[in-house]
N, C-alpha and C positions, 0 to 999 in steps of 0.2 A: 271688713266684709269683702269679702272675696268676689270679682268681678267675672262673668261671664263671657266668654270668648263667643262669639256669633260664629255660626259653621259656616263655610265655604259655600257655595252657592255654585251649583250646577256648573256652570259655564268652568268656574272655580278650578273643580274638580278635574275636569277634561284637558285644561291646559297645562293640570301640573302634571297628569296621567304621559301628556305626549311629552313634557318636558325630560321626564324620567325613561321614556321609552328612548328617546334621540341619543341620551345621557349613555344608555345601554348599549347602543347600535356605534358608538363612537368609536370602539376597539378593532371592530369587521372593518370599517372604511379606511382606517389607518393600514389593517394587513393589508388587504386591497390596491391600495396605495402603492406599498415596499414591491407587488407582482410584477407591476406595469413594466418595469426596465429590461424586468427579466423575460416577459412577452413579446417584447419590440426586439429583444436579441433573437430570440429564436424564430420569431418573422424573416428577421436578415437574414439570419443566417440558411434561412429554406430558400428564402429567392438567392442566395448564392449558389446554394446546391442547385438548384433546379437550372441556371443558367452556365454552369457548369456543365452536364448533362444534356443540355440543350445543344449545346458546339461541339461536345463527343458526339452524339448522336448525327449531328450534320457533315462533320465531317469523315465518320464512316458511309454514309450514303452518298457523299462526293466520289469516295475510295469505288464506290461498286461500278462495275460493266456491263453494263443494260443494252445488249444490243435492242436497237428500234426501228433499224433498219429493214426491212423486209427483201430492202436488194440487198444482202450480204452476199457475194461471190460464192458459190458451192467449189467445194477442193477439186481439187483438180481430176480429172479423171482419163486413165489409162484402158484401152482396148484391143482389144486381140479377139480378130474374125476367126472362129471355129469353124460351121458349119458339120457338124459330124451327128449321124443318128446311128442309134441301136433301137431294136425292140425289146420292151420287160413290160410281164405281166397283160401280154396282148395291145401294149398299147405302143405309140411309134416315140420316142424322146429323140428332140431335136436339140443340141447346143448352137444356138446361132452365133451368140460370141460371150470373151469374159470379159469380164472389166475388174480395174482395181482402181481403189480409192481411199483415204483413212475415213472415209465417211461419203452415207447418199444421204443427197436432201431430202427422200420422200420416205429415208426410212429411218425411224426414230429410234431404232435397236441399236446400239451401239457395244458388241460385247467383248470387242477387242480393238486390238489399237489401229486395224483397220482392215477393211473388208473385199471380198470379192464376191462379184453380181455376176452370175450366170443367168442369159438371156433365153428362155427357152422357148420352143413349140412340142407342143405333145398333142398328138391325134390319136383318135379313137378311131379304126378302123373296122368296128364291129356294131352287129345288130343290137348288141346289149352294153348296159352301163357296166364300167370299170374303177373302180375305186383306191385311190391311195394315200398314204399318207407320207408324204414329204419327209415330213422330221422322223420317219423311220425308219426309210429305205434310200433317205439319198444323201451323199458321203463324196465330201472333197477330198481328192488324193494328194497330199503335197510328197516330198522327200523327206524321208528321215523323223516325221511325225504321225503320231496316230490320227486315223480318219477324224477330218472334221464334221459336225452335225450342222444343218443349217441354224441361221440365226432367226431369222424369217423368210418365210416367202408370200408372194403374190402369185400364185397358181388355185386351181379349183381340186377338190379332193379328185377331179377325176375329167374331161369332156364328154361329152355326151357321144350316144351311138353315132358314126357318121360327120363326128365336126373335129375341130383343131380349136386350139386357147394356145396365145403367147400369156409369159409374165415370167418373173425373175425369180430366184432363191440366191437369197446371200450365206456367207459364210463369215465366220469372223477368222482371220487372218495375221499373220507377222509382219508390222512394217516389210516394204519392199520386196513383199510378195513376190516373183518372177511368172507371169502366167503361161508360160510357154512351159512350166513345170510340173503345171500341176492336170488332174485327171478326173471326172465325174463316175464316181461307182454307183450304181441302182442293183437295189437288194437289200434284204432284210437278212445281215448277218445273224443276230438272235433266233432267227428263224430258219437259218437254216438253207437258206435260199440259195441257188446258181445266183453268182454274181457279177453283172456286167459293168463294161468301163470303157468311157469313150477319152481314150487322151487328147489332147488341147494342141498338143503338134508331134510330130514324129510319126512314125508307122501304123497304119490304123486299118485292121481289116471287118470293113462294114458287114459284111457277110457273115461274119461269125457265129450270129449267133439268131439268124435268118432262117426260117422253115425252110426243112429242104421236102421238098414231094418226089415220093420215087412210085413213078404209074407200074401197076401190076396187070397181070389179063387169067390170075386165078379162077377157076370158076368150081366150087363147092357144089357137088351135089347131096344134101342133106337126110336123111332120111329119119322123121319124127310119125312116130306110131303109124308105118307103112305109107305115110304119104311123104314126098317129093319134094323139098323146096332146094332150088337154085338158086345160091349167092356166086355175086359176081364182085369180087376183090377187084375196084377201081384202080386204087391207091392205097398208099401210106404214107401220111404225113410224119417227119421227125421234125419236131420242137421243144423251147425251151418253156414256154407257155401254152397253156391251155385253158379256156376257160375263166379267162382274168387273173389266172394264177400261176406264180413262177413256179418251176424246177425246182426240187429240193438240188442240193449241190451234190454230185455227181449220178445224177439223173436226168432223164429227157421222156415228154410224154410221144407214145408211139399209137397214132390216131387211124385204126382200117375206115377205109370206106367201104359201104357195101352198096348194091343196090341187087335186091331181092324180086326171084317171078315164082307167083304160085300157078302153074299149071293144073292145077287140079280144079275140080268143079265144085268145091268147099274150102269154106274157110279152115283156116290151119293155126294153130296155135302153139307154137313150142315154147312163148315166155318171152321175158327181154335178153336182151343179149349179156346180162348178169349173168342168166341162166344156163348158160350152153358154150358159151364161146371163150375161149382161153389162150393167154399165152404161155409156153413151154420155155420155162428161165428158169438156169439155176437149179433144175431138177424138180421145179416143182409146176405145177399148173399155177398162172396168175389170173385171179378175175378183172377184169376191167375195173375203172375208176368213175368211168361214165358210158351210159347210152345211150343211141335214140332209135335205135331200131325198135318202133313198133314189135308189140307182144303178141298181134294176132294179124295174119296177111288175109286179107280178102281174097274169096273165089275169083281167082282169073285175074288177078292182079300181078300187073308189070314193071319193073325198074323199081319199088319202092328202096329209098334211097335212104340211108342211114351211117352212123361209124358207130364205132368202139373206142375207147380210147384206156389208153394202160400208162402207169407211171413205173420206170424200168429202167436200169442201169443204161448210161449215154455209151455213145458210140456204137452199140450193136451194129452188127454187119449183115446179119439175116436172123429172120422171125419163125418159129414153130409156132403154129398156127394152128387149135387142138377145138375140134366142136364135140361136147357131151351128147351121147345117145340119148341120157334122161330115163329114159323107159326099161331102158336095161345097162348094165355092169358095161363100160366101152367107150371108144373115142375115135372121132376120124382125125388125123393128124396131117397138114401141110407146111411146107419146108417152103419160103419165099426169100431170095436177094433182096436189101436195100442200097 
């Protein structure tokens, strides 16, 4: 008779379940095992790289030159007193002196291997604002190379009506620059411009290029639709600027003064001086460029004061002087020495 085996019993069951599960799990903890040597190598071997790395890296930032100093010596610096002015563009340019140096401490341009600072005053001699622009119209003269453009400057696009501003314009320059050689041109070549130049030593005629006034004692008796006006030709100014603006190159503006009386017992109206008043050049009638002679003279009115102004081949030596009748086919025509 065959005997009955009694089943396992709970508890039984659960300890031979986990003994089978351990049994299973025995293979992972063996690979596991065989990792470890090969983890602790590649541990090492990263803290070697890394401290390798670590002392390059220290001693290229040993290698580096950090200045910290704030009193570092500025280079040395070379001067040569000028003093020479021209006028351009109605305004007065003064060079007080140059200097040369392979570098200025307050100015952080550096676009050659070293520089020259021209020390300037520029006044505004005029009731109205004038404007310029530096990096276009102003040009170091050396020998033997083309004009240098500024590097920077420390000037205002312009002074105000009635005042003067000092400040520098630099140049970027050739080691061992010679300042005694070189020359400041003002003008706008691209444009065309008369172009002035004041050299730094040698022969320098300030006057050159200086209004000259040549007084006249003309006097025009005019005659607009049967009435009378009397202009009286003051002057003539010959300049290279007018009106905050240069001379085209080989020309000069030629400025009449007038001052006007209407003797009559009504106002008179002949127009602006666009309209009537001309120079005789070259064969042809020229209109003015500018005026301010009032368009209508009041009854009984004395000395009103005004010019004309013409842009006209330089050097002229006398002016045809031409006023349009207007009303009719004709011209009065005056011949004046400057």
């Amino acid at each position: 008779m065959a005997r009955k085996v009694p089943s396992a019993s709970p508890v039984e069951q659960l300890q031979k379940a986990a003994s089978q599960a351990a049994r299973a799990r025995t293979p992972q903890t063996k690979h596991a095992a065989r990792l470890k040597p090969w983890l602790g190598m590649i541990l090492i071997v990263g803290l070697l790289l890394l401290t390798v790395a670590s002392l390059v890296t220290w001693n290229w930032l040993r290698g580096l030159q950090i200045n910290t100093n704030s009193n570092t010596a500025s280079p040395p610096v070379t001067t040569l007193q000028v003093q020479r002015a021209l006028p351009y563009a109605d305004l007065n340019f003064t060079v007080l002196n140059a200097q040369y140096a392979t570098a200025f401490a307050d100015d952080p341009i550096h676009a050659g291997p070293a520089a020259v600072r021209l020390n300037m005053r520029v006044t505004n001699p005029n009731t109205y604002a004038v404007a310029v622009i530096y990096y276009d119209i102003a040009r170091l003269i050396a020998p033997k190379i083309a004009p240098i453009a500024p590097s920077n400057v420390r000037l205002s696009t312009g002074p105000q009506p009635g005042k003067s501003e000092t400040g520098w314009i630099d140049f970027p320059v050739a080691q061992n620059t010679q300042l005694s050689t070189l020359k400041l041109q003002l003008g706008s070549a691209a444009l065309g411009e008369t172009l002035v130049t004041i050299p730094f030593s040698g022969k320098f005629n300030a006057n050159q290029y200086a209004v000259k006034v040549s007084p006249q004692s003309l006097t025009i008796a005019y005659n607009f639709e049967g009435s009378i006006l009397t202009y009286h030709l003051q002057s003539v100014d010959v300049r290279y600027s007018y009106g905050g603006s240069e001379s085209k190159a080989g020309q000069q503006f030629y400025v009449l003064n007038f001052t006007v009386d209407n003797n009559n017992g009504t106002a008179i109206s002949p127009g602006y001086g666009y309209d009537y008043i001309r120079l005789y050049v070259n064969g042809a009638n020229r209109p003015p460029i500018d005026n301010t002679l009032p368009k209508t003279f009041k009854a009984g009115a004395q000395g009103v004061g005004g010019r004309v102004a013409y842009a006209e081949p330089a050097g002229l030596k006398s002016l045809q002087i031409v006023f349009l009748l207007q009303v009719v086919v004709g011209e009065q025509s005056y011949s004046i020495d400057l």
